[in-house]
Phi, psi and omega in degrees: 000126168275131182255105138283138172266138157268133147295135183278175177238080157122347165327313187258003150295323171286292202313311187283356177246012110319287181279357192269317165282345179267352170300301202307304181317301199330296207296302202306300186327321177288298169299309192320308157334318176265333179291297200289355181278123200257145188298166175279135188286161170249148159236125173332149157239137158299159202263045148229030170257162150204138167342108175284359154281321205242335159270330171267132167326157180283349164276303146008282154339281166319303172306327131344300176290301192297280171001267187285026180259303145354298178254025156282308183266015158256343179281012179262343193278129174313005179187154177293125203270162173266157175338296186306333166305290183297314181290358178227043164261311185100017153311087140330136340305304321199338214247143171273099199225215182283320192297316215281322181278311189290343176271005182097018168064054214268149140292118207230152181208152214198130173229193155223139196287187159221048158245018176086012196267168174225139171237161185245180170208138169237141220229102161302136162278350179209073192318320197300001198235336175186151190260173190283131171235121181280125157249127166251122176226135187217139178037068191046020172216168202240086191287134184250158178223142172233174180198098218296162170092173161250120188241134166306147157307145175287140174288329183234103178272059169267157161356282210276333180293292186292343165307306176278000166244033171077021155286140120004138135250140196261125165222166174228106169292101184282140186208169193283348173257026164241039157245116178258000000 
């Protein structure tokens, strides 16, 4: 009886031209990855903003969020509406509830400017949890300002007045980082 061995043919060349091509895609796969990858832009804040991600308390926060929703359906109402009103529409912040003590029991107060703008102002009953907040709405749209502490109303609440006596404009910078 003869025992031949067969050899296989050409296996381990294939095996090494197999793995040799899946090296080569990785490495490509990497640099493309790193050239294309772009830093996140940041945008500057002026130094009389402050983030509404990254500056305000989680009452703040809230208090914010409620603002500008507020001042979509009060710049809808054919007239400026009074605190008390909104508050017994059940309009947030401003309706006195569970939300309304954990965010700081804010006190609202409401005028009209005399360019048609409307301002609210709010007052903490409990500064440690949130600062005093201006909702200004001017031409259907509603900027909020904050100020740590409880503080008199600004005598001129235009922009520049409240920049300069240290008031907050609360804005929210979209940026690539705030999907994490």
């Amino acid at each position: 009886m003869v025992h031949q061995i067969v050899r296989p043919s050409g296996v381990e060349r294939e095996t090494l031209w197999v793995g040799l091509a899946a090296g080569v895609i990785l490495c490509a796969a990497v640099v493309t990855v790193t050239l294309r990858a772009a830093v996140p832009e940041m945008v500057a804040l002026a130094a009389h903003q402050v983030d509404s991600r990254s500056g305000l308390t989680p009452a703040e926060q809230g208090l914010y969020a409620d603002l500008l929703v507020a001042a979509q359906d009060i710049a809808a109402a054919p007239a400026v509406s009074s605190v008390s009103d909104l508050a017994a529409e059940g309009l947030p912040p401003f309706v006195r509830d569970a939300s309304w003590r954990a965010r700081g029991a804010h006190e609202w107060s409401g005028w009209s400017g005399e360019h048609g703008e409307a301002f609210y102002l709010g007052q903490p009953g409990d500064p440690a949890l949130a600062g005093t907040l201006l909702l200004r709405i001017a031409g259907g749209e509603g900027v909020v300002w904050l100020k740590p502490g409880v503080v008199r109303p600004p005598a001129h609440p235009d922009a520049d007045a409240l920049a300069a006596a240290g008031w907050k404009q609360v804005v929210f910078s979209f940026n690539a980082g705030v999907t994490r």
